[in-house]
Structure formats: structure tokens, C-alpha cells
VONUKE-41603 format. One line per field, with one value per residue (C-alpha): residue number from 1; residue in one letter; x, y, z. Coordinates in Angstrom, 1 decimal, padded with zeros to 4 digits. Layout:
REM VONUKE-41603
i: NUM/... .
aa: A/... .
X: X/... .
Y: Y/... .
Z: Z/... .
This chain:
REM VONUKE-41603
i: 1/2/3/4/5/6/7/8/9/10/11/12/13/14/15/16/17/18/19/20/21/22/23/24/25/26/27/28/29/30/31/32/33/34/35/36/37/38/39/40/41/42/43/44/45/46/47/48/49/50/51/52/53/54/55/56/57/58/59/60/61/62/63/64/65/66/67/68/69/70/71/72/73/74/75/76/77/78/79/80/81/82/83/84/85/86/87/88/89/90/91/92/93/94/95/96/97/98/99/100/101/102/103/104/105/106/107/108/109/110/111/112/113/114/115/116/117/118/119/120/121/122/123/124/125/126/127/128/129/130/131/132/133/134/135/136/137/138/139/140/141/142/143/144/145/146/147/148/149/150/151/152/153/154/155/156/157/158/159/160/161/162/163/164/165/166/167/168/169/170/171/172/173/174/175/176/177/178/179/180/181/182/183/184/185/186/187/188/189/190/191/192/193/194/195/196/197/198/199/200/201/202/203/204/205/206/207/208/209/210/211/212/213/214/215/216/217/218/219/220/221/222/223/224/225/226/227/228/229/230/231/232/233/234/235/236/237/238/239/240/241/242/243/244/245/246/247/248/249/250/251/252/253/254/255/256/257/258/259/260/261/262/263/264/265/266/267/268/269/270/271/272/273/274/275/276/277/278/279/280/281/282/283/284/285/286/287/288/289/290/291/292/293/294/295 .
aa: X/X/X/X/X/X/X/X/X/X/X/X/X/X/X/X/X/X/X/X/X/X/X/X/X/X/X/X/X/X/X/X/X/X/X/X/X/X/X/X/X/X/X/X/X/X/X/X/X/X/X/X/X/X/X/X/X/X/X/X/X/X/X/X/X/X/X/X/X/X/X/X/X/X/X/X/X/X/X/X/X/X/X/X/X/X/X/X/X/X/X/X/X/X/X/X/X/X/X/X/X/X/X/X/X/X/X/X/X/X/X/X/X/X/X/X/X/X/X/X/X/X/X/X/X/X/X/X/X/X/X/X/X/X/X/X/X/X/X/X/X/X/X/X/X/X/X/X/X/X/X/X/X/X/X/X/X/X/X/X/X/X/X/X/X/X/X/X/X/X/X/X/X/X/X/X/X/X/X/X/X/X/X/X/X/X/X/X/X/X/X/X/X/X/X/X/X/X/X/X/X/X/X/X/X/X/X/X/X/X/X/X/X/X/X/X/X/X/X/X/X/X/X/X/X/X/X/X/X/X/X/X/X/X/X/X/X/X/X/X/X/X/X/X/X/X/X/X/X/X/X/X/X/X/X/X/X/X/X/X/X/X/X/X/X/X/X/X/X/X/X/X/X/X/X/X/X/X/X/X/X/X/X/X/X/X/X/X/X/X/X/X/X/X/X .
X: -012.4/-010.6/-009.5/-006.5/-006.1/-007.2/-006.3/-007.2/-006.8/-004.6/-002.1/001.6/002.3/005.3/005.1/007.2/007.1/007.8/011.4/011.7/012.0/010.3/007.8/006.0/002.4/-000.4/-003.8/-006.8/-010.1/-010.8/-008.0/-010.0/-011.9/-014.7/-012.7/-009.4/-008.8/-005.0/-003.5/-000.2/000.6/001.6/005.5/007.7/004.9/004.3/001.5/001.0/-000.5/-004.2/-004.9/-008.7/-009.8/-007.4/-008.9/-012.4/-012.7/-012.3/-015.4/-016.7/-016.2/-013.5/-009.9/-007.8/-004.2/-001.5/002.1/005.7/005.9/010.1/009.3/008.3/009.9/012.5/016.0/015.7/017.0/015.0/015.5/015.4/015.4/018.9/019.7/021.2/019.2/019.1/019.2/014.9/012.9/011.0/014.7/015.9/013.3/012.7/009.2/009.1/009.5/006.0/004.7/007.1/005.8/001.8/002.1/003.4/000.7/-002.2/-000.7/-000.6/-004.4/-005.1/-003.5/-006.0/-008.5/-009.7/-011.7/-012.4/-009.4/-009.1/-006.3/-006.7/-003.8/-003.2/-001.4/001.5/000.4/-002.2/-000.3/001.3/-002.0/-002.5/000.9/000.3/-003.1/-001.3/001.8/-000.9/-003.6/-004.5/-004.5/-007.9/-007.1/-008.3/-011.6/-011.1/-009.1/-009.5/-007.7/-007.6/-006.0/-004.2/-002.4/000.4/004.0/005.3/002.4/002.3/006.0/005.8/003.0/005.1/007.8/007.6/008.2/011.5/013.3/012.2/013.8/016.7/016.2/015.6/018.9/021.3/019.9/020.4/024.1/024.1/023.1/024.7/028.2/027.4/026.4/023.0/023.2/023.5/021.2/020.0/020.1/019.6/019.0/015.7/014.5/012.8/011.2/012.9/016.1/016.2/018.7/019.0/017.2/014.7/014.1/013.6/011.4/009.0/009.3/010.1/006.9/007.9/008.8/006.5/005.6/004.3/002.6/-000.1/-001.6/-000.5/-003.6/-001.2/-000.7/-004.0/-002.9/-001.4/-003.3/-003.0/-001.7/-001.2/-004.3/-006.5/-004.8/-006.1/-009.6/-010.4/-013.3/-011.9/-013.2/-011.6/-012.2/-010.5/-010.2/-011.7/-009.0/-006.4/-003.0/-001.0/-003.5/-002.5/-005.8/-009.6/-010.3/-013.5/-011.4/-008.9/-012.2/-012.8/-009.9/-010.2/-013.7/-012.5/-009.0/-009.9/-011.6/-015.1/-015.8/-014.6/-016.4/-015.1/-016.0/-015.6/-015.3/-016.3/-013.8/-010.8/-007.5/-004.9/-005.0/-008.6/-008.4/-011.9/-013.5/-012.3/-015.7/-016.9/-014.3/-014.8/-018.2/-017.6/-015.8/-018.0/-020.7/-018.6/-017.4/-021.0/-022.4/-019.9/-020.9 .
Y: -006.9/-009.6/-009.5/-010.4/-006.8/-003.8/-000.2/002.5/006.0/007.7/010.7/010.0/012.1/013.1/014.1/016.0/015.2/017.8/016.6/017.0/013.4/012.8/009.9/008.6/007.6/007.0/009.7/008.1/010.2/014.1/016.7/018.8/015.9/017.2/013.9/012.4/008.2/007.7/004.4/003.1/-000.1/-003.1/-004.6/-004.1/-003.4/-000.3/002.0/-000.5/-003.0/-003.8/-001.6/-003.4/-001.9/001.7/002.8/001.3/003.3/006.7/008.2/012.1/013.6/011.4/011.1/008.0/008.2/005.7/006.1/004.2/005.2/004.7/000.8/-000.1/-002.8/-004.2/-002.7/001.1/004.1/007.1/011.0/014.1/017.1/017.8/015.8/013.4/010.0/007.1/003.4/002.5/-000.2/-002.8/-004.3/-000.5/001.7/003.4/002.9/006.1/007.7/006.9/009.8/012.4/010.2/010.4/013.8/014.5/012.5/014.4/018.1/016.4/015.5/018.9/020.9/019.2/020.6/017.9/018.8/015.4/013.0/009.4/007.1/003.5/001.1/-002.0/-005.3/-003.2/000.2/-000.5/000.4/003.3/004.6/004.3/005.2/008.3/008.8/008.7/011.3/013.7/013.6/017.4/016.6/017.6/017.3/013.3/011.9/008.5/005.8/002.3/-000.7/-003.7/-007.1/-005.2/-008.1/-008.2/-008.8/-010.5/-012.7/-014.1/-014.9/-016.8/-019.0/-019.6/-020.2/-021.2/-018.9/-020.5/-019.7/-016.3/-015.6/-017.3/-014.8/-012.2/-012.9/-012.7/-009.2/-007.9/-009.5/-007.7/-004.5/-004.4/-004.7/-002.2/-004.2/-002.3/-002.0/-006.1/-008.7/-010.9/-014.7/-018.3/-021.5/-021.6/-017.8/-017.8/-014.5/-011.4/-010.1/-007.6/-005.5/-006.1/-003.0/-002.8/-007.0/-005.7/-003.2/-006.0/-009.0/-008.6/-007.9/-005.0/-002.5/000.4/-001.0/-004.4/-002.8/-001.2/-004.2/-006.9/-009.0/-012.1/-010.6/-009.5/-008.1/-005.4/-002.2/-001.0/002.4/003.7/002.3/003.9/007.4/006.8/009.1/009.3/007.0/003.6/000.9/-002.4/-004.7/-008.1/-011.6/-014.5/-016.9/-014.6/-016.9/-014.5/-014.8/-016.4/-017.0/-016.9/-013.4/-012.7/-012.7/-010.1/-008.2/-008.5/-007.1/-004.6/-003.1/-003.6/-002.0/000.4/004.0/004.3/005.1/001.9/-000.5/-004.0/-006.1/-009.1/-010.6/-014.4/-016.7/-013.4/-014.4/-011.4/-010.0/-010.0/-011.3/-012.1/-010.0/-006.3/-005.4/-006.5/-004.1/-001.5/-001.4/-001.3/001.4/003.4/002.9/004.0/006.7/007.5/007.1/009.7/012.1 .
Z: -018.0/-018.7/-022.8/-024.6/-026.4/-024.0/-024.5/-022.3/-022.7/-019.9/-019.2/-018.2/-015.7/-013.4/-009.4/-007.9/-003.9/-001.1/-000.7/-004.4/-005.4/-009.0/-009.4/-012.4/-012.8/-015.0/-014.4/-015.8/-016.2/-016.4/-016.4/-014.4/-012.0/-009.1/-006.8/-007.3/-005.8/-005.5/-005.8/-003.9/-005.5/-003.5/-002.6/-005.2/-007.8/-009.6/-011.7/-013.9/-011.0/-010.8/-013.6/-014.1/-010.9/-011.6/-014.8/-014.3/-011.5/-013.2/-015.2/-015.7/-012.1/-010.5/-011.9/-010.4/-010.2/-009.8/-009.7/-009.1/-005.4/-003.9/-003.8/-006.9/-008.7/-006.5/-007.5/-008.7/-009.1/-007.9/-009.2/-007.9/-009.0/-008.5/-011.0/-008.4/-007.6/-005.2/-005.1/-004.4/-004.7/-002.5/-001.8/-000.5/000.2/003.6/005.0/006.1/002.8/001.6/003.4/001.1/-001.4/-000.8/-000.1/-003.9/-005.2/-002.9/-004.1/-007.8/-007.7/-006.1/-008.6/-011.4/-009.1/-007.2/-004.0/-002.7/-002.2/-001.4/-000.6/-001.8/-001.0/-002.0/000.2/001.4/000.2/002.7/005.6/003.8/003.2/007.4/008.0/006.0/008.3/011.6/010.5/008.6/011.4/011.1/006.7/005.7/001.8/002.0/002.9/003.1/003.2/001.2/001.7/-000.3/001.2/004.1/005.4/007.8/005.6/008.8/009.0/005.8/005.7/009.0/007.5/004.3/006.1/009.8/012.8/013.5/010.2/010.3/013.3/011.9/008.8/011.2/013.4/009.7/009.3/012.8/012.7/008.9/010.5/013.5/011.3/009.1/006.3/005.9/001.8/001.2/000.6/003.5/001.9/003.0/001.2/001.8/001.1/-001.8/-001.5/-003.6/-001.8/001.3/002.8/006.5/007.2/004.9/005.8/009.4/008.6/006.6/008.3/012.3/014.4/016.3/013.3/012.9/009.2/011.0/014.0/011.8/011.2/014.4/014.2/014.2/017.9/019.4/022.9/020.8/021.0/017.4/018.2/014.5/013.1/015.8/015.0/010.8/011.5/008.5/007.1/006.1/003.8/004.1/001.5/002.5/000.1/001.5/-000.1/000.7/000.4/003.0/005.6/008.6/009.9/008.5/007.1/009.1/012.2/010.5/009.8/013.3/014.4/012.4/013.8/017.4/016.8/014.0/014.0/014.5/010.5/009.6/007.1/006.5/003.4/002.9/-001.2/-001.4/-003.3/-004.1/-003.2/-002.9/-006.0/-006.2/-010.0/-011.7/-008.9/-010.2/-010.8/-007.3/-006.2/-008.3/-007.6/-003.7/-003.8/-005.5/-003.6/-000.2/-001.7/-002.5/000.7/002.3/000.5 .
């Protein structure tokens, strides 16, 4: 997968979501597929991310679809079909929003025909994908869930950094927010990180936000409320070298089959870090086979 000149045959395609925001993605496979996989890209990536897993995912009855959901890139503007847009991106985006978002992409895939659906997220997408789960309970358009390297944003950042400047991080956005201050950039002199606003740096990176309590491993006396609401069938495919976990991944995975739904299978993939590069066809062909099995 791997080469230095690659072309792969895809549509360019446009979603339209519920609330009327457009999107742009890339549908790889049949026009007309028998099961559609959906891909929600990580922090401020887009539809071009992990694209060796994407497209080799695809062949004669399953179409995969990937698209620019409200936080890709990190500064953007987002239409809508009014003609009017809004400031998106990883650095603006509301959390929330992903569900408007998903939603577009599920009636997308099931206007090609698609009668099976799946949600694969990836790093951040992850939680979108669960979050997505919990406010769609009743949804019976997907089948299953996948997640690949569903680490906890907050986590990772208080390894990188310590727990003590993250408060202090966390402190400049709640003074930000509290004065009104919500479209700036939270900064200090040792952030190296891409730039927040105060809300949307609360929303990633303090422990108690409803984006960070879908996955609070790094606290485990929390009772993961939203995750346990996700029914659906889950695979979760985690990277043994994973550079934003806070702690060995086979006690994530555990915390993830205690605190998870019952349909829940947990692989681990020996020497990936977070972008599981060199190991795409490990995780393509993981995949596959769950989504095989549930059949």
C-alpha cells in the first residue's frame, strides 16, 4: 500500500446534512453498493485521511465513504445551503454538531442504496461515532460501530504536557469564556498544539465535557454513561504503541469490555502507533472479517 505514485479511482461527492449544511467527501466503490462503511476522520483532518485503509476497504458489494465533517482542517469555512456559511474547523467546531453531520452522511449512503451501514471513526471521530450512538438510540439504519485508536483528547494532552499546565490551560479559557471572549485563541508559551477557542479547548481538553466523558478511562470510577447507551455492535481496534495513551493499551481494552456494551470486540494491533501506518492491511482485514461475522 505503501508506493510513491498511487491512484485510485473514486466519486466526489457532496452531502447535504439535515440542518442543511453542505459537506464534501470522496465515495469509493459501487454506485449502487449492497453495504455502505462511513468514515469520520480524526481532529482537524479531513477525507483525505487514512485513505490506505478508506479505499482498500471498498470492493463489489460495499461502498466506503469519507467526507470533510465541520472539523476538518483547523480554520474553515462551512456552507450551507442558503448560501450563507460559518467559521468550522477543529479550532471552532461544536461537538455537538457531528450528529447533523453523521446523519447527512447515513441518508447519503442510503440514497446509493445501501441496506447495511457502518460507522467507522477514527482518534476523535471515534467518540463522534459513540456520541452519534447515544443521541440516535432508536437509529436502526447502522449496524455497527468501529473504532480505531479511540483515545481520550484530555488524556493524551495531560501526558504531553503535565496535569498542572492543563489546568493552567484550562483556567485561561474559562477566564476567556466567562468574558465573552468565546471566538479567540486560547495561547501560552508552552502550547504547542494547534490553536483553540476557549470553548471549543473546553470541550477537548477538560475531563468533565461531554466529548471527554465518552471515553474517561484516565478516570475509572466514572461509569461511562454515553458509551454504555452505543448498542450497537462495536469493534475496537486499538495501537499497541499508541503515543496518546496515557497508560498500556490492554488496560484501555479493558475498560472498554467492562464499561462498553455487551457486543463489543476489542483488538489489539502489535507494534501500530496512532495512525496505524504500515499496519493498514491488518486493519483492513479486521474489519472485514467483523463485519462478516455479523452478518
Amino acid at each position: 500500500m505503501q508506493n510513491t505514485f498511487c491512484m485510485r479511482p473514486a466519486h466526489i461527492v457532496e452531502i447535504v446534512t439535515p440542518k442543511k449544511f453542505r459537506l464534501n467527501g470522496l465515495w469509493f466503490g459501487p454506485r449502487r453498493p449492497r453495504q455502505a462503511i462511513i468514515w469520520i476522520h480524526g481532529l482537524s483532518s479531513s477525507a483525505f485521511s487514512k485513505l490506505d485503509i478508506v479505499a482498500n476497504l471498498a470492493d463489489t458489494h460495499t461502498a466506503v465513504l469519507t467526507f470533510n465533517n465541520r472539523g476538518h482542517s483547523n480554520v474553515v469555512r462551512i456552507g450551507h445551503l442558503s448560501g450563507k456559511s460559518i467559521i468550522g474547523g477543529a479550532a471552532f467546531e461544536r461537538f455537538e454538531d457531528c450528529v447533523d453531520d453523521i446523519d447527512g452522511a447515513i441518508q447519503f449512503a442510503k440514497k446509493a442504496g445501501a441496506k447495511r451501514i457502518f460507522l467507522a471513526g477514527h482518534s476523535t471521530g471515534c467518540q463522534k461515532a459513540i456520541y452519534w450512538a447515544h443521541k440516535k438510540v432508536k437509529d436502526r439504519n447502522v449496524k455497527g460501530i468501529i473504532l480505531l485508536a479511540p483515545m481520550s483528547d484530555y488524556a493524551g494532552m495531560v501526558k504531553k504536557y503535565s496535569l498542572p499546565k492543563m489546568r493552567y490551560m484550562q483556567s485561561i479559557a474559562k477566564a476567556m469564556l466567562k468574558s465573552g471572549k468565546t471566538g479567540e485563541f486560547v495561547r501560552s508559551n508552552f502550547w504547542q498544539d494547534e490553536p483553540n477557542t476557549a470553548r471549543r479547548f473546553l470541550s477537548l481538553y477538560t475531563p468533565d465535557s461531554t466529548e471527554q466523558s465518552i471515553f474517561s478511562y484516565f478516570d475509572p470510577s466514572r461509569r461511562a454513561r454515553i458509551l454504555s447507551t452505543a448498542k450497537l455492535p462495536l469493534l475496537n481496534i486499538l495501537a499497541e504503541k499508541d503515543e496518546y495513551a496515557d497508560r498500556p493499551v490492554h488496560e484501555i481494552a479493558r475498560w472498554f469490555e467492562q464499561r462498553g456494551p455487551a457486543r463489543l470486540t476489542s483488538v489489539v494491533v502489535k507494534g501500530a502507533n496512532h495512525s496505524f501506518k504500515t499496519k493498514e492491511r491488518e486493519v483492513v482485514r479486521i474489519i472485514r472479517y467483523w463485519i462478516r461475522k455479523l452478518k
